[in-house]
C-alpha positions as CSV (number, residue, x, y, z in Angstrom):
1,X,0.0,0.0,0.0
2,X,1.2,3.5,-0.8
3,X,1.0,6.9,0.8
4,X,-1.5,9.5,-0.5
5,X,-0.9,13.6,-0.1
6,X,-3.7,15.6,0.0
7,X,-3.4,19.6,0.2
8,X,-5.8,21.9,1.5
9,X,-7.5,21.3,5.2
10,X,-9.9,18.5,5.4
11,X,-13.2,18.9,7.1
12,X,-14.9,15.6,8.6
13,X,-18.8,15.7,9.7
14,X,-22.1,14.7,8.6
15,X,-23.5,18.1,7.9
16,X,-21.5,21.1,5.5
17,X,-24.2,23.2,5.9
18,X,-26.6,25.2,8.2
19,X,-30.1,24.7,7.0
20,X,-31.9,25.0,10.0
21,X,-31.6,25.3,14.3
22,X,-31.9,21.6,15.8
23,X,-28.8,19.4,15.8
24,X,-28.9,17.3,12.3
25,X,-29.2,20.6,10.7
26,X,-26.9,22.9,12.4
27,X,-23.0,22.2,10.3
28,X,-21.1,20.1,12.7
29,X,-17.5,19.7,10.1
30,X,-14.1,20.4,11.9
31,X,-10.5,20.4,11.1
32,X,-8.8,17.1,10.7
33,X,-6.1,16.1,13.6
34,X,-2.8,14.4,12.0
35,X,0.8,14.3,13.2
36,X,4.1,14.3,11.6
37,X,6.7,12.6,13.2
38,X,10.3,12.9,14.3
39,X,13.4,11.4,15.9
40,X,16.5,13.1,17.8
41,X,19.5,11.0,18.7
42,X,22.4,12.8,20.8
43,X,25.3,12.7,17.9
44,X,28.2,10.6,18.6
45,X,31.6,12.3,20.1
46,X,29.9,15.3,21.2
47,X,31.9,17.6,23.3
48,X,31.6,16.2,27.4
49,X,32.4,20.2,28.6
50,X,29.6,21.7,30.8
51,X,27.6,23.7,30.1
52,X,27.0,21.7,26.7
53,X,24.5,22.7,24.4
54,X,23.4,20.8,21.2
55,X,22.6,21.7,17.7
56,X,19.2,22.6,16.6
57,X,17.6,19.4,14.9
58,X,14.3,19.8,12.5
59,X,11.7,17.5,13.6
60,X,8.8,18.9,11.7
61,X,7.6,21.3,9.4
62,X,3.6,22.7,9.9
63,X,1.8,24.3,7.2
64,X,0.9,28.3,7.2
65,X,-2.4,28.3,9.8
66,X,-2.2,25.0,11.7
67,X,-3.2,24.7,14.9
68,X,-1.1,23.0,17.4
69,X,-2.5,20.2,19.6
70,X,0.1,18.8,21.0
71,X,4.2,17.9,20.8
72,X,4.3,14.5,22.6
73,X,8.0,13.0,23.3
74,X,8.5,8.9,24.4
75,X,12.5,9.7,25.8
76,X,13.6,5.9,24.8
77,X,16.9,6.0,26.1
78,X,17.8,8.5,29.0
79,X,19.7,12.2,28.0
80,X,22.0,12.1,31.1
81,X,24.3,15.3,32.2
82,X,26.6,14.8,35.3
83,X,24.6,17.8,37.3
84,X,22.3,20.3,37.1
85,X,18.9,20.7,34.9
86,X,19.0,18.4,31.4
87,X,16.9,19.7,29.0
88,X,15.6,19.4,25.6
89,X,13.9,22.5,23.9
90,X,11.0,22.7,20.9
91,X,11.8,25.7,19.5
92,X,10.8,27.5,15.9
93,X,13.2,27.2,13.4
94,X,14.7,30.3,11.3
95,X,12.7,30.9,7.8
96,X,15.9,31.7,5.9
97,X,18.3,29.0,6.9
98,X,16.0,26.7,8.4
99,X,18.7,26.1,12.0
100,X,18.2,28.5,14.7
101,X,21.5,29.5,17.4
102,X,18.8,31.7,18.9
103,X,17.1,30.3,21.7
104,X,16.1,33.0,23.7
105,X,12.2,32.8,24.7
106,X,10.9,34.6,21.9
107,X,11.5,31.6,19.2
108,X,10.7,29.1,22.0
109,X,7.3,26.4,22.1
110,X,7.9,24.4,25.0
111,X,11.1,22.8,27.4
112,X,11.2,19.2,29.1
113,X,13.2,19.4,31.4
114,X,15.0,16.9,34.4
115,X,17.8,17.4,37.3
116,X,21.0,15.4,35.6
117,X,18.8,13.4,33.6
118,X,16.1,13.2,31.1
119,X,15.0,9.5,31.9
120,X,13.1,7.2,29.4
121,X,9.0,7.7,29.1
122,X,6.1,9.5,27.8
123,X,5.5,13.5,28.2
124,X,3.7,16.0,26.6
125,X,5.5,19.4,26.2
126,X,3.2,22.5,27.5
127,X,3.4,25.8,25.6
128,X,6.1,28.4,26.8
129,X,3.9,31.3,27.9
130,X,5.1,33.4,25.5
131,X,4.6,31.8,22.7
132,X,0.9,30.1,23.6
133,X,-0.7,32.5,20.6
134,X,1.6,29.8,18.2
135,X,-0.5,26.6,19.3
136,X,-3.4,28.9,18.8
137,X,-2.5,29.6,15.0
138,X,1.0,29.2,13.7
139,X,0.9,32.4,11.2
140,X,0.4,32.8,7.6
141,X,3.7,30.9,6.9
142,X,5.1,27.3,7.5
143,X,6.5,27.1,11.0
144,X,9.9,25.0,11.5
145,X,9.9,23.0,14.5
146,X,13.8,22.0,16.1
147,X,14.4,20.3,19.5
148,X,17.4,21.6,20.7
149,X,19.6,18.9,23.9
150,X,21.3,20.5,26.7
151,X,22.6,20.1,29.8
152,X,24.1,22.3,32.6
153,X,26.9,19.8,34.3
154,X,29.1,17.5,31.6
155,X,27.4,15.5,29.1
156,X,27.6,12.1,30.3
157,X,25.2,9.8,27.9
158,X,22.8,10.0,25.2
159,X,19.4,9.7,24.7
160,X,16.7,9.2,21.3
161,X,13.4,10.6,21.5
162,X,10.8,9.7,19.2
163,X,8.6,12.9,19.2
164,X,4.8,13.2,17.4
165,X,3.8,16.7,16.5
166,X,-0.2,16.8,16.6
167,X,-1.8,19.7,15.0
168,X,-5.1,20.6,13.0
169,X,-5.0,21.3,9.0
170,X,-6.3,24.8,8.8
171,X,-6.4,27.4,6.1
172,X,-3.3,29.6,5.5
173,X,-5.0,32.6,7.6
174,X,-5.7,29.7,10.4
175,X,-9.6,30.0,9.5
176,X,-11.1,26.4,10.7
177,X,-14.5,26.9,8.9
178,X,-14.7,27.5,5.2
179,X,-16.2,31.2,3.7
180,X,-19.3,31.6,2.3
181,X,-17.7,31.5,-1.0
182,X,-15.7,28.0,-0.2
183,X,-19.2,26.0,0.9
């Protein structure tokens, strides 16, 4: 079986259109929910100096409008730093070069963080509260997202995340409904 791309946001329901007040009748479509997933691996013979701090690695790339859900992360195998807070860092990705040395709060989405270690499981990333507008509507262009590994002591071991970016399809200007001219 192959893959199929389809452009445009996708609405799912049983009704398109309002054509009357009771539920049956009312329009009940909404965005579609999909993911694109991504993998970071700490690179082998990486400096062991404290503080270290990794390169930014792309793990997605949203279309212009989307709505983000979620940025879930399974940690298979444990980022580990001798001391202090271990981190990895979603952050948006430059426009021009695509790789980002900036990460200063403005360009961030969201930090897991641990004392020493990042140890194997599940987590969810919650929105840095500066940039909670982006989960709310990206912008009218596509928005790189990088995951940036650091630690505060020595880097001591390595980790791989799998990570799932969950968003909503919307239109370029992040409308979730179509016009009156798109019914």
């Amino acid at each position: 079986m192959g893959f199929a791309t389809h452009l445009g946001p996708w609405l799912l329901g049983t009704v398109k259109n309002t054509t009357g007040t009771t539920p049956g009748l009312i329009r009940n479509t909404g965005a579609t929910i999909v993911l694109q997933p991504g993998v970071y691996s700490t690179p082998a013979g990486i400096s062991t100096a404290a503080p270290y701090t990794g390169t930014a690695t792309t793990i997605a790339v949203l279309p212009a409008g989307a709505i983000i859900y979620a940025i879930i992360t399974d940690v298979v195998t444990a980022f580990v730093g001798a001391s202090g807070a271990t981190t990895l860092t979603f952050q948006t990705g430059n426009a021009t070069t695509g790789l980002s040395s900036n990460f200063a709060a403005a360009t961030q989405l969201g930090q897991l963080s641990g004392t020493s270690t990042l140890a194997a499981g599940r987590s969810t990333v919650s929105p840095s509260t500066t940039n909670i507008a982006l989960f709310d509507n990206i912008g009218t262009t596509d928005l790189i997202v990088q995951v940036v590994f650091a630690t505060a002591g020595n880097y001591t071991s390595g980790g791989t995340a799998n990570f799932q970016v969950v968003y909503a399809v919307c239109g370029s200007d992040g409308a979730i409904a179509p016009t009156p001219f798109e019914v």
